[in-house]
N, C-alpha and C positions, 0 to 999 in steps of 0.2 A: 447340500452345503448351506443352504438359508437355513438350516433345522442347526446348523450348527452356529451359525452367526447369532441367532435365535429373531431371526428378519420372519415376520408372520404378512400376509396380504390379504386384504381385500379387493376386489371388485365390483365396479360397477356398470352398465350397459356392455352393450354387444362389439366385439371384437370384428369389424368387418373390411378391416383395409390390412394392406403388405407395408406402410409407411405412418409410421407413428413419429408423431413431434408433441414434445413434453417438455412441461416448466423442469426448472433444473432445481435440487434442494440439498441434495447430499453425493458425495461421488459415486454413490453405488446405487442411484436411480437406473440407471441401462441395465444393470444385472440385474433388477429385481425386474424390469419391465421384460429383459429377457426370459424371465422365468416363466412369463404367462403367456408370451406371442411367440419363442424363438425367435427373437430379433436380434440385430446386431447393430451396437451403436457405430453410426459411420460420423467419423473423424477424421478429421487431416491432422489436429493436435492435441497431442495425448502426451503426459509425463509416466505412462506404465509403460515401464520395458518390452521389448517386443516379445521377447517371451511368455509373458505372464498374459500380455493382450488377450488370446483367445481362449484361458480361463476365465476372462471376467469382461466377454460376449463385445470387444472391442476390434475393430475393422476399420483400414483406412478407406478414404475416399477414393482409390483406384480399385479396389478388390467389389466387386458383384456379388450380395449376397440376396438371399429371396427376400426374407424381411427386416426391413430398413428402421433402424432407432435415429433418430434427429436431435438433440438438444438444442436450440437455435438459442438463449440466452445465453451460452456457452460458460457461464459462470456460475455459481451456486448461489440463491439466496436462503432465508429464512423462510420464504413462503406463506408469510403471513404481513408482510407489508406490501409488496407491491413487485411487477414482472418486470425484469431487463429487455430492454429493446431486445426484438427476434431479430436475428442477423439473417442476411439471403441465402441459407444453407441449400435451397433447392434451387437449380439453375437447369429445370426441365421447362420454365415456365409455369403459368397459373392454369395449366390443363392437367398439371400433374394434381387428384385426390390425394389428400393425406387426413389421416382419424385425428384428433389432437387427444391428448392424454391430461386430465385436470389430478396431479399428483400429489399427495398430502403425506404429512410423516409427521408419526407421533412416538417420542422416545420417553422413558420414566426418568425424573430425577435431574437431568441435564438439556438443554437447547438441543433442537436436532443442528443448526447450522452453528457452527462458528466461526467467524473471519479468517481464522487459520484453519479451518479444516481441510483435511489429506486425505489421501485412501489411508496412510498408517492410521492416523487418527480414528477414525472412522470402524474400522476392520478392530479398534483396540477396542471402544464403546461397544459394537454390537457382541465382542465374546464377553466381557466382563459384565454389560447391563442385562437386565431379564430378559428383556425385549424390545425390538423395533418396529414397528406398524408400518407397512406404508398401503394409503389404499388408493386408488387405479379408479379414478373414472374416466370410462372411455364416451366421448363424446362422436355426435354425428357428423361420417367423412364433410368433407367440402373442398372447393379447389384452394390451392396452395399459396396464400396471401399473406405475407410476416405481421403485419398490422393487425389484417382479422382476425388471424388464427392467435395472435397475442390476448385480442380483446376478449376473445371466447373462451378462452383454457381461464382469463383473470376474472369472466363475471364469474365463472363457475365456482372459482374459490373466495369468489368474494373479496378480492383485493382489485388496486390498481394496475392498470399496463402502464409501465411509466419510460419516458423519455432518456433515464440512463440508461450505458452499454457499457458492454465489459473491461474497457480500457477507463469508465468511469469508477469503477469497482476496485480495482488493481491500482490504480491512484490515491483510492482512500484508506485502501489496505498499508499502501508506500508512507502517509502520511499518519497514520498509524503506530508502525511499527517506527518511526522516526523519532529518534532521543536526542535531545538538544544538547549540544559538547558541555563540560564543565568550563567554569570560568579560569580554573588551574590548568585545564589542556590549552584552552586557547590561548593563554599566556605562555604557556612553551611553546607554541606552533608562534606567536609572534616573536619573540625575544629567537628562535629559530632562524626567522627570516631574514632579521635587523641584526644579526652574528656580521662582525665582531662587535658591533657595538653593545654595550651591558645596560641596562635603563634599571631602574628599581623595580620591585615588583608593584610597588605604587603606582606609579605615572602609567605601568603596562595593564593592570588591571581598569583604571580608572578609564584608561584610551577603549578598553574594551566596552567597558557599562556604557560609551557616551556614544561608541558607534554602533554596537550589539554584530560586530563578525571580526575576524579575523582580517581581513584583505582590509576594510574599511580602518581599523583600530594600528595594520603597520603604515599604512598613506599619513593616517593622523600623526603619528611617531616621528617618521622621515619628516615631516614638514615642521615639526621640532625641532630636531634635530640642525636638518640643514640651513633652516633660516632663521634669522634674529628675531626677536620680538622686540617690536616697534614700541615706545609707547603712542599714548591717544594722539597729543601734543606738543607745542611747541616746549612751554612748560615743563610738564612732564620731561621731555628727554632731555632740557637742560638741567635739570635737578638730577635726572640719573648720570648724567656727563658728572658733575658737579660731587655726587656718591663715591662713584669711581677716583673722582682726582685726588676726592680726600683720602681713601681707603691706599692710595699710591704713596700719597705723603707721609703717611703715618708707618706704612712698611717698610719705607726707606728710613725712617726716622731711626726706629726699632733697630735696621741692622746696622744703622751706622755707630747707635750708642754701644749694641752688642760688641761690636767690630772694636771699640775704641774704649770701651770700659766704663762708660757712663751709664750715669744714674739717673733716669725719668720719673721723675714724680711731680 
């Protein structure tokens, strides 16, 4: 099956433990590490069907297999900047040996990771591209430490063990894939809201640019709406008192001349 993905490996040191924990780079590191130890990656959460699981050397954490695959970053990075916090994947305690696995991949032409990488994804690059490299250094067992064994697999490859974890990953992915509404949707979602009342699309776009949301820009509206505007002063709202009484007089003036056949000039 590698012969057909066109997946090539190397190795390097001695193969001497049942329990291997490995940096995570692309979703098909467990099968390829399966290829060389028969190991089976054990997981509690997996998006492969149960079906397909134990073609592509996948096992839950209640099933007993002889040799144990770990991912403890449980996410995927690039492998060339820096390790996701190791999660507590071994709960035998720090008496349990594990080999750690310093795992590299090299693909022609494209990034081996990408923020949306999938098994589709993944499984589509290795039939179509020439080749995928991955090479396997196996490092010397030691007892079972998230912290140590982070620091040991990240000198090996020359990057940092760093402080993010997987809920920090999947956040930046959320923020990512995140496209900000148009300024014409959010002006139907308000003018929506404020049904029956009709405002322009003036006053509704402008309530938007001056709040930047939706919730914020129909509060601004309603308090339009429902309350008068004051003016500054005393001044002020007697001149507009003043606007108004004349703009009365003059429209009663208008219908009385209409009304009676006179002539205003």
């Amino acid at each position: 099956m590698a012969g057909i993905l066109g997946i090539t490996i190397s190795t390097e040191g001695e193969i001497t433990s049942t329990t291997f924990v490995s940096n995570h780079v692309t979703v098909l590191d467990h099968f390829v590490i399966h290829l060389v130890t028969d190991g089976f990656l054990v997981t509690e959460e997996t998006n492969v069907p149960s079906y397909a699981q134990r073609l592509l050397s996948i096992t839950s954490g209640s099933e007993s297999v002889a040799v144990s695959i770990f991912l403890p970053e449980e996410e995927t990075t690039n492998g060339v900047r820096g390790l996701l916090t190791f999660s507590e994947i071994l709960h035998d305690g720090n008496d349990q040996l594990v080999q750690p696995i310093a795992l590299a991949v090299v693909r022609p032409f494209l990034n081996v990771n990408s923020i949306h990488a999938s098994l589709r994804t993944e499984l589509f690059f290795a039939l179509f591209l020439p080749n995928t490299h991955y090479t396997l250094k196996f490092l010397p067992c030691e007892p079972w430490d998230a912290v140590r064994v982070q620091k040991s697999i990240a000198s090996n490859l020359a990057i940092h063990p760093t402080k993010f974890r997987r809920s920090d990953k999947r956040e930046m992915v959320k923020k990512l894939n995140f496209r900000p509404p148009s300024v014409a949707s959010m002006a139907r979602l308000v003018q929506q809201q404020l049904h029956p009342v009709v405002l322009s699309p003036e006053s509704v776009i402008s309530a938007i640019q001056k709040t930047g949301s939706v919730e914020a820009a129909v509060e601004e509206l309603r308090k339009s709406i429902t309350q008068p505007s004051f003016r500054k002063n005393a001044s002020e709202r007697m001149m507009s008192f003043q606007e108004r009484k004349r703009l009365m007089i003059e429209t009663a003036r208008e219908k009385y001349a209409q009304k009676h056949g006179i002539s205003l000039q």
